[in-house]
ZAMARGU-4260 file (C-alpha; in steps of 0.2 Angstrom, whole numbers, plus 5000, padded with zeros to 4 digits):
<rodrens>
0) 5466/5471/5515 | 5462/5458/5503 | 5464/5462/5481 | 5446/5466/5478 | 5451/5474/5462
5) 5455/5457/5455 | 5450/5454/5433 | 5438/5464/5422 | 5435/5459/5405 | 5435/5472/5392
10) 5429/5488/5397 | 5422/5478/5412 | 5432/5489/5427 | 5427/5506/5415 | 5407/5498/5417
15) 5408/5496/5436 | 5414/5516/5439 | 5401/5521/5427 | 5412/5526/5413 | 5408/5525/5396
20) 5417/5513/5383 | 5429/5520/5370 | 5439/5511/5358 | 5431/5497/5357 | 5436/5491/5337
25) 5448/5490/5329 | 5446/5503/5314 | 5448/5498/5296 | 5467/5495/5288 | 5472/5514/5284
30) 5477/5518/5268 | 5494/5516/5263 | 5498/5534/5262 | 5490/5536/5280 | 5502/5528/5289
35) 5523/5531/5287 | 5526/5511/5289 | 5512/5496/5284 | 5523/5483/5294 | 5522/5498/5308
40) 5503/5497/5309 | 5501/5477/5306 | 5512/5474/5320 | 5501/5486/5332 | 5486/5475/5324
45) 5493/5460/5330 | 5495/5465/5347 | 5479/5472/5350 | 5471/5454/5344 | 5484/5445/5355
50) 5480/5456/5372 | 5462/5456/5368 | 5460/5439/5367 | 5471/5438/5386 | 5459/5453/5391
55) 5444/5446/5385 | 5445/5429/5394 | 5448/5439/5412 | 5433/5434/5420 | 5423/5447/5433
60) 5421/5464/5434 | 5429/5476/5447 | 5424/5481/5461 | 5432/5494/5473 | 5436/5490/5490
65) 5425/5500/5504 | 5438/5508/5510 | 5444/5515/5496 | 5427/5523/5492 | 5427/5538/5500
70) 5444/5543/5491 | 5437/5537/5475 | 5423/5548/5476 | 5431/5563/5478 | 5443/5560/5465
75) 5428/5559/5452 | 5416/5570/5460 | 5415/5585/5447 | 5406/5602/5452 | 5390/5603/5463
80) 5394/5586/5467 | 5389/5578/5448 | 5400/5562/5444 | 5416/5567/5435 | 5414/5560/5417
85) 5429/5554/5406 | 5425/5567/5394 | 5422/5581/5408 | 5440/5576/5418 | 5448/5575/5397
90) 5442/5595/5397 | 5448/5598/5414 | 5462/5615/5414 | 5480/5611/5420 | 5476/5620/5437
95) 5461/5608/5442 | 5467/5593/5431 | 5484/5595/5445 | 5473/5597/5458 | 5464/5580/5455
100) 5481/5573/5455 | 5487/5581/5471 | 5468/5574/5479 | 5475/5557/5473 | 5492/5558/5479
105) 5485/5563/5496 | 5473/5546/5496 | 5489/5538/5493 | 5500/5545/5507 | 5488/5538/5518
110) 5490/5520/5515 | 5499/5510/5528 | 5510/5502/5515 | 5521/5518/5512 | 5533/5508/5497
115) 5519/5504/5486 | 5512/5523/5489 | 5528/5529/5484 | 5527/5519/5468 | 5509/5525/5463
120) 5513/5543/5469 | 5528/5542/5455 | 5518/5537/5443 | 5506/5549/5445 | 5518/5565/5447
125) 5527/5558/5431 | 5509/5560/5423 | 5508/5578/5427 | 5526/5580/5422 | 5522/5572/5403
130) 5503/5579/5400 | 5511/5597/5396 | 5522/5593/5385 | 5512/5582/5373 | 5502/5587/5358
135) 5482/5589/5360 | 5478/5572/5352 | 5490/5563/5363 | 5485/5571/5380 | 5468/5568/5376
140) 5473/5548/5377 | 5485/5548/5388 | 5473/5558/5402 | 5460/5545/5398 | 5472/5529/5401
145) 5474/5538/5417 | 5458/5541/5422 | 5453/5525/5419 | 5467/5519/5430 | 5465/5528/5443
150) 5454/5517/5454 | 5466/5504/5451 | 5481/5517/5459 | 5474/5520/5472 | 5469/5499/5475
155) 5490/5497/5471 | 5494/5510/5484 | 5484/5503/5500 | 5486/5483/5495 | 5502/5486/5489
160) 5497/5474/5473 | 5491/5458/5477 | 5500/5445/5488 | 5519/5449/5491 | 5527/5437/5475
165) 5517/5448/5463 | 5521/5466/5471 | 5539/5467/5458 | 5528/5462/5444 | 5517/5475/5450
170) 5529/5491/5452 | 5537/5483/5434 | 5518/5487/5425 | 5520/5502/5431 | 5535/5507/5426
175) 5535/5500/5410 | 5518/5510/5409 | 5529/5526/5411 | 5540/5520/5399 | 5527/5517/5385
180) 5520/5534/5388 | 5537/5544/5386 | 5539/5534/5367 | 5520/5541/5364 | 5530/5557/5367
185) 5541/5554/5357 | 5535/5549/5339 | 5521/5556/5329 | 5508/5548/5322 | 5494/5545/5309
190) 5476/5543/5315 | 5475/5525/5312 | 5493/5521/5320 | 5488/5532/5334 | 5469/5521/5336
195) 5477/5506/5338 | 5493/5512/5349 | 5477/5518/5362 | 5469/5503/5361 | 5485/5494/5367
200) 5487/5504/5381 | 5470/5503/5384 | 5471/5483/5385 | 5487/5486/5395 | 5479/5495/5409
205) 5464/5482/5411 | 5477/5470/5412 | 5487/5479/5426 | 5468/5482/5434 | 5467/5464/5434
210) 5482/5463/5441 | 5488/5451/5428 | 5505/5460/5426 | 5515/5449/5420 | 5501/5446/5403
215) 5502/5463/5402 | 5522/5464/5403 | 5522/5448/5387 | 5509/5452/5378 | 5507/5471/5378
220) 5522/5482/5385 | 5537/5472/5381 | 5531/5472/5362 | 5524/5488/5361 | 5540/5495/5366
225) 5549/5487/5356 | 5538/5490/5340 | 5539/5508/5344 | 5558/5511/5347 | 5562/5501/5332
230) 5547/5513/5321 | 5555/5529/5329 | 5571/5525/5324 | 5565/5522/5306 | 5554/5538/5304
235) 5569/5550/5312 | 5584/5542/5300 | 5572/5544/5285 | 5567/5562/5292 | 5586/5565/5295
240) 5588/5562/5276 | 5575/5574/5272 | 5587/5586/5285 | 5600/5584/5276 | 5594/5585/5259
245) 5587/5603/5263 | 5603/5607/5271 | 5614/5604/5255 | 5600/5613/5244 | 5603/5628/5258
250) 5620/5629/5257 | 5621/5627/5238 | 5610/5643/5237 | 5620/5655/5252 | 5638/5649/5249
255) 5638/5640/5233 | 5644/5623/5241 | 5639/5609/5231 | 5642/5597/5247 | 5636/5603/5265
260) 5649/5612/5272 | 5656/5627/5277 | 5670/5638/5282 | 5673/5648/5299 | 5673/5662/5301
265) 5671/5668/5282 | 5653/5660/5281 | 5647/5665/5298 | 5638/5681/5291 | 5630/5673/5278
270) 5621/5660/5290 | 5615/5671/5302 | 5597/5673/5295 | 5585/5659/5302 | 5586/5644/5290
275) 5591/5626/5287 | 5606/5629/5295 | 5609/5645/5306 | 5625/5652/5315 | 5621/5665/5329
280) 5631/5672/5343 | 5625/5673/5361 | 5630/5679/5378 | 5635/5666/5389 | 5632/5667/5409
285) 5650/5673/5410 | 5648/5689/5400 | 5657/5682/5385 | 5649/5680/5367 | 5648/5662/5363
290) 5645/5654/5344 | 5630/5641/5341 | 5625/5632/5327 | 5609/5630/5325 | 5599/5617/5311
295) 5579/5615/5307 | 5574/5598/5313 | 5555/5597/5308 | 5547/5581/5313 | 5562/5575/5324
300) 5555/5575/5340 | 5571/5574/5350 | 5583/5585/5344 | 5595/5581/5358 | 5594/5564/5347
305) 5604/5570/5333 | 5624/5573/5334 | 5631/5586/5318 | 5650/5580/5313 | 5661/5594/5308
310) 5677/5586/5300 | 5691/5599/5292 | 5696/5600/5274 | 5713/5596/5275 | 5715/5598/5293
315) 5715/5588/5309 | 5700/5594/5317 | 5688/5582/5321 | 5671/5586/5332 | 5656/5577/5336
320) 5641/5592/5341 | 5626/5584/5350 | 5611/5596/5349 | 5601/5602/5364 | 5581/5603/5363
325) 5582/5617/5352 | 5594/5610/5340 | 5609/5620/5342 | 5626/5615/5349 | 5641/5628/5352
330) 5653/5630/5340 | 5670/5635/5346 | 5681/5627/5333 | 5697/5634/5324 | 5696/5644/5308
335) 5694/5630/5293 | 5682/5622/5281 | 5675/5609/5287 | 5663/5597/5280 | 5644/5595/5289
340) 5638/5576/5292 | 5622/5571/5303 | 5621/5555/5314 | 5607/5550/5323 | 5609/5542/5342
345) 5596/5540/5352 | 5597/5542/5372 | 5599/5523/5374 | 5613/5521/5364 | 5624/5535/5368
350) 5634/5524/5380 | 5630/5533/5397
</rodrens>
């Protein structure tokens, strides 16, 4: 089977299925106080002009292969047989968005090339994976980047994309696709950030349509992803100042501290209300009561991010406590003060 799903220009592959535009400017420069960075938001600028210019001089639009019809058609065949809309799959309940999903993954399964089905039945069971756990806004987005792809799934899977010296370049899009959706997860922000971080991906997937994948790995992922680690990490060490800064004034006000810290087991009582910081026990799965620390982390997305050093007053005791995903860490240390720092390490440096 030849690649009949070959360049669109912009919004060209979205014309052919019938699918209205979205995003199709840029919208004005926010206002500083929209945005947490300017250099944040002027970097996502440049790499919308950058792509658009690469997506823009991609010449026809797309067209899907016969074959491949049938399965197309039911995956966007809405009730009593009326075409699926973008906006109508957008408003779709988990159960029947799924079911699309499964529809899709079955098309896929049925492709004599059962590698590069594997590698488009990945992606799309890593996209039902992430869609609950994002916010509304961000679903919204991320539901329609995939259904604008999905024709082009479905192409990837049964041509296993394009000639054999592209098909690495191809699974790579993809991947780095993935990747570029869990850092959407994992930052939150403002309207205008958000526009233009949608209208990248947007770009991205007419490039991987086109099945120019390594443009759209130079010009659009591998930037992106950078931009967006390097802006997460900014945002969560300012927000862990913040942290901190609510933790001392906490303290200060139960115990009296003028620094954060505090002393086990003499302050354990006084911490267990819901707060900034908050000490609890809990049964563990062996019957015995075990001790947790628990801190308020708003606006950190990853809790599991941050690591709590306890060091003791005048003692040896040293211990570094990662968080779990709800931002508390077991506390079995000795009795002692012991002084309260907060590091942030995110999941690609923690060294394995």
């Amino acid at each position: 089977m030849g690649n009949t799903l070959p360049r669109a220009g912009p919004g060209g592959w979205a014309r052919a299925l019938g699918i209205p535009p979205r995003r199709t400017t840029i919208g004005d420069r926010a206002r500083k106080s929209d945005v947490f960075d300017p250099e944040f938001l002027s970097e996502l600028e440049g790499i919308v002009v950058d792509s658009g210019m690469a997506v823009s001089s991609a010449g026809q639009d797309l067209t899907v292969d016969p074959d491949l019809q049938e399965a197309l058609d039911a995956f966007r065949t809405g009730p009593e047989g009326k075409t699926l809309t973008e906006d109508a799959f957008l408003a779709l309940p988990p159960p029947l968005l799924n079911r699309r999903c499964d529809g899709l993954i079955e098309a896929c399964r049925l492709s004599p090339r059962p590698e590069a089905a594997k590698a488009v039945e990945s992606f799309v069971v890593f996209f039902q994976a992430l869609v609950p756990t994002l916010g509304a806004e961000p679903a919204r987005e991320v539901k329609a980047t995939f259904f604008r792809l999905a024709p082009t799934l479905l192409q990837m899977a049964w041509d296993d994309f394009g000639d054999r010296g592209r098909r690495e370049e191809g699974r790579l899009a993809l991947r780095q696709l993935e990747t570029l959706l869990l850092e959407v997860a994992s930052v939150r922000l403002a309207p205008a950030e958000s526009d233009l971080l949608f209208r990248s991906l947007d770009q991205l997937a007419t490039l991987i349509a086109g099945g120019e994948y390594a443009l759209a790995k130079d010009l659009v992922a591998t930037p992106l992803l950078g931009i967006l680690r390097k802006n997460r990490v900014s945002r969560s060490l300012f927000r862990l100042m913040e942290v901190e800064v609510a933790i001392q004034r906490y303290l200060k006000e139960r115990l009296g501290y003028a620094t954060p810290q505090l002393r086990l087991p003499d302050d354990i009582a006084a911490l267990s209300d819901f707060g900034p910081v908050h000490v609890f026990e809990e049964e563990g799965v062996d019957g015995e009561p075990r001790r947790y620390l628990q801190l308020q982390l708003p606006d950190i997305p990853i809790l599991s991010d941050i690591v709590v050093h306890l060091e003791q007053e005048g003692g040896p005791e040293q211990r570094d406590l990662r968080l779990d995903g709800l931002g508390s860490a077991a506390l079995d240390l000795p009795p002692g003060l012991y002084r309260i720092g907060l590091a942030y390490t995110p999941e690609d440096e923690r060294g394995g």
